[in-house]
C-alpha positions in Angstrom: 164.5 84.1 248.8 167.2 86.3 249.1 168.4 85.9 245.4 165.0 86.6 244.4 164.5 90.0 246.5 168.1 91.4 245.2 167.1 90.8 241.7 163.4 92.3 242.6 165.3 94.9 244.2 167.5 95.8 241.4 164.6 95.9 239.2 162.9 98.3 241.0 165.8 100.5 241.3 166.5 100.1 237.2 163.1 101.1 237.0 162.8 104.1 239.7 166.4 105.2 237.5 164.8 104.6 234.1 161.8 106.7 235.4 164.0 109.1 236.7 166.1 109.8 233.5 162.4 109.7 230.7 161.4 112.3 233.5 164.5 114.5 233.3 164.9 114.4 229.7 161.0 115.2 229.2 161.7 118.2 231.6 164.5 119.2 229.6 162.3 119.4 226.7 159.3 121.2 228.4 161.7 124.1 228.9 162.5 124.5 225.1 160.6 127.5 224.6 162.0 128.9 221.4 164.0 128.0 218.2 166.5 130.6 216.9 167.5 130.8 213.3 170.6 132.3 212.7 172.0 132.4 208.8 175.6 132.1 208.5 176.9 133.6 205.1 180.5 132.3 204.5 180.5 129.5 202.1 180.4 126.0 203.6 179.9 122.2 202.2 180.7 120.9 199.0 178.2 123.5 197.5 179.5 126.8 198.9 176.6 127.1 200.3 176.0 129.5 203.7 174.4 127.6 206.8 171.6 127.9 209.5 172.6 127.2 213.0 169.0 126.2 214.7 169.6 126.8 218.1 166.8 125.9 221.5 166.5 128.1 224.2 165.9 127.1 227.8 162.9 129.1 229.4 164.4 129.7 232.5 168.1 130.9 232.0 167.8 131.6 228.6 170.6 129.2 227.6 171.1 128.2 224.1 172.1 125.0 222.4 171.9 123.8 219.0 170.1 121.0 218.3 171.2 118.0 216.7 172.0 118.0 213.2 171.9 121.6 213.3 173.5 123.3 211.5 171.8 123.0 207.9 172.3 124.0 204.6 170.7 127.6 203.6 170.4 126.1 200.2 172.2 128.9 198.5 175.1 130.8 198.7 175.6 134.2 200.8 172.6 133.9 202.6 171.8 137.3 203.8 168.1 137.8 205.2 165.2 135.8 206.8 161.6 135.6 207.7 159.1 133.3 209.1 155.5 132.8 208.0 152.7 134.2 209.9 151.7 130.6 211.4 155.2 130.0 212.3 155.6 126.9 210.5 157.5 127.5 208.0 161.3 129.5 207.5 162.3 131.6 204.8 166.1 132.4 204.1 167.1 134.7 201.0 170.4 133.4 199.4 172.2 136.9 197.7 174.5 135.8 195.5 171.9 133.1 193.9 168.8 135.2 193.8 167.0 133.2 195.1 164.6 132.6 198.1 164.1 128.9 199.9 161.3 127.7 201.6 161.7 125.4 204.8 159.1 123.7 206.8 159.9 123.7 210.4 159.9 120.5 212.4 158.4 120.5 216.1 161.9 119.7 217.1 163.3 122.7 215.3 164.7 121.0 212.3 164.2 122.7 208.6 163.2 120.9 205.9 163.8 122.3 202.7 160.5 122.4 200.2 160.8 125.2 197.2 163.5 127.3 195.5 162.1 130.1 193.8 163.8 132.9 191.8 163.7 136.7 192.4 162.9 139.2 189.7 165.5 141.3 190.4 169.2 141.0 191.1 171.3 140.4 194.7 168.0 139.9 197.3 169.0 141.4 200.5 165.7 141.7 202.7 162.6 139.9 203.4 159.2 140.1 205.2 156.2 138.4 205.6 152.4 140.4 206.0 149.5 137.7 206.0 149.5 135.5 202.9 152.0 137.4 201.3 156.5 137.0 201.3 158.3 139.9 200.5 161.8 140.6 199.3 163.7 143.6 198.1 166.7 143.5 195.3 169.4 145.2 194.9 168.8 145.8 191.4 166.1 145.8 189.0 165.7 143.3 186.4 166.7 145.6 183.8 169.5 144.5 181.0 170.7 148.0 181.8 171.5 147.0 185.2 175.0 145.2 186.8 177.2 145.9 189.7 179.6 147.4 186.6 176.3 149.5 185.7 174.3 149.9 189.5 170.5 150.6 189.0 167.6 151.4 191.3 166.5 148.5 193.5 163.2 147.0 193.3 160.4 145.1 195.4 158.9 141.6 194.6 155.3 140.4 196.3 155.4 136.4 196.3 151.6 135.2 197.5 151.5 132.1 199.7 149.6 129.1 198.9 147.3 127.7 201.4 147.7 124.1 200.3 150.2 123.3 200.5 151.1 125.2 203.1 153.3 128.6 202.5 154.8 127.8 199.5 155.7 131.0 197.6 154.3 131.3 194.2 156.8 133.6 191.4 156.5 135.5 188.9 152.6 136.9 189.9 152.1 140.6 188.5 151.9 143.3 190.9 149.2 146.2 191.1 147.7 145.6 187.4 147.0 143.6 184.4 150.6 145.4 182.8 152.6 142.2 183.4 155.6 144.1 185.7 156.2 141.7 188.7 157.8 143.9 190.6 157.8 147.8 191.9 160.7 150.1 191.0 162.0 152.5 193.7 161.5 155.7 192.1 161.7 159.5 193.4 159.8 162.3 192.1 162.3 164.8 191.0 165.1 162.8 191.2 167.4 162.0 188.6 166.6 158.0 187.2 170.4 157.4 186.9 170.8 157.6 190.9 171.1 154.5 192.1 168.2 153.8 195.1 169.5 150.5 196.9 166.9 149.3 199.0 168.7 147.8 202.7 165.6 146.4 204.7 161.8 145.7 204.6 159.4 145.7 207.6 155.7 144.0 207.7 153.9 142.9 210.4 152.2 139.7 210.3 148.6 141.3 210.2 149.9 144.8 209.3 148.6 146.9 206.6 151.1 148.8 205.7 155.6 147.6 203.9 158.2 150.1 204.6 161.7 149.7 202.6 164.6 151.5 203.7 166.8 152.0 201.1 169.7 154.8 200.3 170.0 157.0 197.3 174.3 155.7 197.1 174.4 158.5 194.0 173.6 161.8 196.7 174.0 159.9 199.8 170.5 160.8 201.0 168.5 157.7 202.9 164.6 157.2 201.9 161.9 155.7 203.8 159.5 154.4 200.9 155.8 153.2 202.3 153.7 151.1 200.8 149.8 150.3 201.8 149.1 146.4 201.1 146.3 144.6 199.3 145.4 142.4 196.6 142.9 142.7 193.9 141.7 139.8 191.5 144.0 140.2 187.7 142.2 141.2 184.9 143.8 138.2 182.8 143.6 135.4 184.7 141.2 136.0 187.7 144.1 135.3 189.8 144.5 137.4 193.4 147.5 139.5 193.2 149.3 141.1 195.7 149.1 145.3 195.6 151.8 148.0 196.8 150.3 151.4 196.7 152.5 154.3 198.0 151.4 156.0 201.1 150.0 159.9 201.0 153.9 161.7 200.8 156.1 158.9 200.0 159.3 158.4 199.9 160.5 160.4 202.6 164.0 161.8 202.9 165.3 160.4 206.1 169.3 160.6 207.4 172.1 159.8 205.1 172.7 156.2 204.8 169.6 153.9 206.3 170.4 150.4 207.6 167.3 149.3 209.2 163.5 149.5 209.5 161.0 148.3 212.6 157.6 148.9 213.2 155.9 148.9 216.9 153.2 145.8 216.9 150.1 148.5 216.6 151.1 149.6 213.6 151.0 153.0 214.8 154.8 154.4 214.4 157.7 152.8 212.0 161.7 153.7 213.1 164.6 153.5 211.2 168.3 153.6 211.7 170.4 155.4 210.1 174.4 154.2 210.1 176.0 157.4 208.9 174.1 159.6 211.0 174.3 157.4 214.3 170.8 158.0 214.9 166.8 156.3 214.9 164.1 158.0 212.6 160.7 157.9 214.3 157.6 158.4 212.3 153.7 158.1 213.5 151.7 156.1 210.7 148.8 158.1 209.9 146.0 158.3 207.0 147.7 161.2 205.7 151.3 159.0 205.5 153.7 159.8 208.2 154.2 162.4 209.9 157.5 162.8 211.9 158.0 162.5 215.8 159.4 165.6 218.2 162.8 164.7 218.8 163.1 162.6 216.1 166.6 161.2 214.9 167.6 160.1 218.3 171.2 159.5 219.1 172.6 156.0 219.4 175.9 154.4 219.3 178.4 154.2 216.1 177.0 152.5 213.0 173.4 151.3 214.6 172.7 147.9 211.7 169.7 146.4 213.1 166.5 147.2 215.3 163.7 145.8 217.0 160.9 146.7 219.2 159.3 144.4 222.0 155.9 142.8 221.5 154.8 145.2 224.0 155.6 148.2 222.0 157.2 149.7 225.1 160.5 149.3 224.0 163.3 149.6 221.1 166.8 147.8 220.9 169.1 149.4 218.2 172.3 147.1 217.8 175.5 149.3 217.1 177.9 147.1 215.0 180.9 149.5 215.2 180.9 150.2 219.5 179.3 146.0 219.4 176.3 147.1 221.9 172.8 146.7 221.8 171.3 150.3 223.3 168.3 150.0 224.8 165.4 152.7 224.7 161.6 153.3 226.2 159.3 154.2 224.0 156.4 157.0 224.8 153.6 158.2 221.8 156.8 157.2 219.6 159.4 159.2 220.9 162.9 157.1 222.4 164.7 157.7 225.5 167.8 155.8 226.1 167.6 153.5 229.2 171.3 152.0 228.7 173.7 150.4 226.5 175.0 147.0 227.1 178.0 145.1 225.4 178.1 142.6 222.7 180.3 140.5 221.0 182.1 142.0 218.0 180.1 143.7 214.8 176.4 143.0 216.0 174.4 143.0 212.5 171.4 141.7 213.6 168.7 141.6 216.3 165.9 139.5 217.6 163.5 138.8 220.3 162.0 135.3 221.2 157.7 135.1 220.1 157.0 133.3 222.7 157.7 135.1 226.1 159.2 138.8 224.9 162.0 137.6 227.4 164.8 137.2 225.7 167.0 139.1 223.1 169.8 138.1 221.1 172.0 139.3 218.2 173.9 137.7 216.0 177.4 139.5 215.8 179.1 138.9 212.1 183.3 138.9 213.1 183.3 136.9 216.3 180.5 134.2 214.4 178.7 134.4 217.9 175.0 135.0 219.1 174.6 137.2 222.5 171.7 136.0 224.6 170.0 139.0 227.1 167.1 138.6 229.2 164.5 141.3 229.2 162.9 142.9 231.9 159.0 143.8 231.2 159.0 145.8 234.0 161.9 148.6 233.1 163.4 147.2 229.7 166.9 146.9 231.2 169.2 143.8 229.7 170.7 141.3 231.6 173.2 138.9 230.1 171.6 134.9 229.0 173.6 132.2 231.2 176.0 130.8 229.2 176.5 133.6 226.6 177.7 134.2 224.1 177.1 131.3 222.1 178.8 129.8 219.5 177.1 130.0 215.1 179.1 129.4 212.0 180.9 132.2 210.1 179.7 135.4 209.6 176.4 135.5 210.8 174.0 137.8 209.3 170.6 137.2 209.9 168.3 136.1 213.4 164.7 135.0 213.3 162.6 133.1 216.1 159.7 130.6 216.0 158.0 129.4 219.6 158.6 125.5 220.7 155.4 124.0 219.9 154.1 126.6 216.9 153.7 123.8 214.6 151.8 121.4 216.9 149.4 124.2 218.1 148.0 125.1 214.1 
């Protein structure tokens, strides 16, 4: 009897311990509230190609951690820009030096999966977004045999529409605006000369927006540009195909700073920002029928070289990450204007900025010379910053780009 009660009893306690730990690890998972995906650029593996560290974030104390496996190949080299579909299920990282974009499918656990490779028309992709249906990306160059980095030309913007089934898979080589064939849209100025070279830096779309700004820099007269674009899609004359449309908003481009770096818009719609490196400053526009029409105050001062910004899915607040000082300045935002709250440090060269979809609590960057990401909480209340337990946190070299997705986007479609 007493043989058979300690082996009962041991049981029991195997069991109670067995219960114990399935109930601690699915805790542990419950907490996972976002995935991060931070591209790396420096050449890794036995193809030179860049990576993507996939980290999970921890609800609660904002932790991050990759997961296992993590990181992955980008599937090109010099992977420079990202964006995520509109359902969240699917990852898409621009590779520069390969022109080309890839498309991932995101796992429930995080993991990407790499589906389709397509080409862009132009040369050296360095920006994407995602409106709807539709993937966007900007080159550096157009697709002209005029044009090398011995011969700079004006960049140029590619619409990619996404197929439903299967899901989100980019489809090349569509026309854009017309039956003429051109799959692409030159960036142009009225009155200025076509041998100055327009390099666009950054795109912005909202998932359900209307409206695709470009950033870009005239590198000839040192002037910066704010090109807008209203979005649509008409059915080609050709091939009764539905094809993406970019038609410039009333007044555009407008001549904004010297040298822009980055473009946001608040979720509404209602006002677009852009930073502008040379001039230490943030552009603020209000989006209007008539185009845009500039906001009192407007530039407002931030640190030294401001790369990347981002406003909360509030709309009450704007980050600007300063990659010279390495601080992320934070600013309230009232009918589009920006007044500075405070600045807080990062690691070194800060070049690009996020903040997680599925609570608007957390904010990271991804800081390019010490190959870390700095986690922040956010406060709703006041918009203040307070450091992420356990931060900084540890990516592979040089990273460049930041994009989120919320744990549990996939299973929820």
């Amino acid at each position: 009897m007493r043989m058979k009660f300690n082996k009962s009893g041991q049981l029991i306690l195997v069991t109670a311990a067995s219960l114990a730990a399935a109930s601690l690890l699915s805790a542990c998972a419950s907490l996972t509230v976002d995935f991060v995906f931070v591209s790396s650029a420096k050449a890794a593996g036995t193809n030179n190609y860049g990576e993507i560290d996939v980290f999970e974030v921890n609800s609660e104390s904002g932790h991050m951690r990759q997961i296992p496996t993590s990181p992955f190949p980008s599937g090109g080299r010099n992977p420079v820009a990202e964006a995520v579909s509109t359902d969240q299920t699917t990852l898409y990282v621009v590779n520069e030096d390969d022109n080309t974009i890839v498309q991932f499918t995101i796992g429930n656990d995080g993991k990407v999966y790499p589906q389709n490779t397509v080409n862009t028309p132009g040369v050296f992709p360095l920006a994407t977004a995602v409106s709807g249906s539709i993937l966007f990306v900007a080159d550096t160059y157009q697709p002209l045999p005029t044009c090398s980095p011995a011969a700079p030309c004006a960049g140029s913007v590619a619409a990619y529409p996404l197929s439903a089934s299967p899901g989100n898979v980019p489809q090349a080589n569509v026309p854009i605006n017309s039956c003429n064939g051109l799959d692409y849209v030159p960036l142009t100025v009225p009155s200025v000369p076509t041998t100055d070279v327009i390099t666009p830096v950054a795109l912005s779309a909202l998932p359900k927006g209307s409206n695709l700004f470009v950033a870009a820099t005239d590198t000839t007269a040192g002037v910066g540009y704010l090109f807008g674009f209203a979005i649509g899609a008409l059915t080609n004359c050709t091939n009764n195909k539905v094809v993406p449309t970019l038609t410039p908003l009333t007044g555009s481009p407008w001549m904004t700073g010297k040298q822009l770096s980055a473009v946001t818009q608040d979720p509404t719609g209602s006002f677009v920002f852009a930073t502008d490196t040379a001039g230490n400053g943030v552009y603020a526009y209000a989006i209007g029928s008539g185009g845009l029409t500039a906001i009192g105050g407007s530039p407002f001062s931030t640190g030294n070289k401001p790369s990347a910004i981002v406003v909360d899915a509030t709309g009450k607040y704007a980050y600007v990450a300063n990659s010279l000082d390495s601080t992320v300045e934070a600013y309230s935002i009232s009918g589009g204007a920006l007044s500075e709250i405070a600045t807080y440090p990062t690691d070194t060269q800060p070049v690009a900025i996020g903040i997680d979809t599925a609570l608007n609590q957390y904010l990271y960057t991804a800081n390019f010379l010490a190959n870390t990401v700095s986690g922040f909480e956010l406060s709703s209340s006041a918009g203040t910053l307070f450091l992420s337990q356990g931060t900084p946190f540890t990516s592979n070299a040089n990273p460049t780009a930041i994009v989120t997705v919320t744990h549990g986007a996939v299973a929820k479609q």
